[in-house]
C-alpha positions as CSV (number, residue, x, y, z in Angstrom):
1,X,0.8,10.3,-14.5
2,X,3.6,8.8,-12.9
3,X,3.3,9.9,-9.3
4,X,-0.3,9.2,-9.9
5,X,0.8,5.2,-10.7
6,X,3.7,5.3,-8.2
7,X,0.9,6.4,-5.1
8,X,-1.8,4.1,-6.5
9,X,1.2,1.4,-6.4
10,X,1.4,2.2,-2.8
11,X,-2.0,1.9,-1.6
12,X,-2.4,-1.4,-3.4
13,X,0.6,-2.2,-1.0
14,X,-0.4,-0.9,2.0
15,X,-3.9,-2.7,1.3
16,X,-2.4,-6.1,0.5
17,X,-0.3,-5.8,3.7
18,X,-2.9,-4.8,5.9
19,X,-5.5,-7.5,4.4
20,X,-2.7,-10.1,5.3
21,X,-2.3,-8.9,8.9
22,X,-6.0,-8.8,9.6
23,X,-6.2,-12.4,7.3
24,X,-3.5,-13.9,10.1
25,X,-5.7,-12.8,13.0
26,X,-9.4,-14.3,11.8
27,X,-7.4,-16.9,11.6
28,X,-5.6,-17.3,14.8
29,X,-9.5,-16.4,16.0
30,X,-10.7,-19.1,14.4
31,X,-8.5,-21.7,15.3
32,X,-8.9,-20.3,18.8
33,X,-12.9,-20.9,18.4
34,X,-12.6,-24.4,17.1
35,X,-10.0,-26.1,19.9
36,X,-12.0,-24.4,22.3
37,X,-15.7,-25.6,20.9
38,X,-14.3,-29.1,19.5
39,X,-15.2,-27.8,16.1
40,X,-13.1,-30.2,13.6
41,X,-13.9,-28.2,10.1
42,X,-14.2,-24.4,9.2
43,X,-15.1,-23.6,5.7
44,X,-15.7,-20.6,4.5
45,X,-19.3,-19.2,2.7
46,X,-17.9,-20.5,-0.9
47,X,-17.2,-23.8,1.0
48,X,-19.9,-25.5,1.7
49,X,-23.8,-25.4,0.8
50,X,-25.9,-25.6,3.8
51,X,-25.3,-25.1,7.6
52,X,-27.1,-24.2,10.4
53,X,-27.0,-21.0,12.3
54,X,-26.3,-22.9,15.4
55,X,-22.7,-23.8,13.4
56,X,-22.0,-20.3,11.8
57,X,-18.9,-18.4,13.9
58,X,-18.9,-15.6,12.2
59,X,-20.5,-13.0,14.6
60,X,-18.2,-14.2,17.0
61,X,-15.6,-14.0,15.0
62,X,-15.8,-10.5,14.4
63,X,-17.1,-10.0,18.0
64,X,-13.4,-10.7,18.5
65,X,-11.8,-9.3,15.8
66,X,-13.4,-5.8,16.9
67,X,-11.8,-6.4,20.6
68,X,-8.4,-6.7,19.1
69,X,-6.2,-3.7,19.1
70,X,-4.7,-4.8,15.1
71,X,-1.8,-2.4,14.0
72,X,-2.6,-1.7,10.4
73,X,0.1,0.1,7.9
74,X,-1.1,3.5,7.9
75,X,-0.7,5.5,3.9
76,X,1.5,8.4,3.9
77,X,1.4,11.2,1.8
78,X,4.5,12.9,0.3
């Protein structure tokens, strides 16, 4: 039981770390998008209660996201 807690302990790290590193880059993307379409707010779908399609950056967002070459912690097994 406890090398089962100790590697579930792990992944839970390894998660968390890599969910801040991708995290960091949406949101350098999405700073990046707004300078460069003079976009002065960015909310997130919990945020807000209707938009357009025309104002939605997601797709692009990930359009970039999927270009990047993001260096994620890898799990190891012992």
């Amino acid at each position: 039981k406890n090398s089962i807690d100790n590697f579930n302990n792990k992944i839970d790290s390894v998660i968390e770390s890599n969910r801040e590193v991708i995290i960091k880059e949406i949101f350098s993307i999405v700073k990046e998008i707004s300078v460069n379409s003079n976009i002065n707010i960015v909310l997130n779908e919990n945020q807000y209660f209707l938009v357009s399609d025309k104002y939605d950056i997601s797709n692009e967002v990930l359009d970039i996201l999927n270009t990047k070459n993001i260096e994620l912690t890898k799990i190891t097994i012992e």
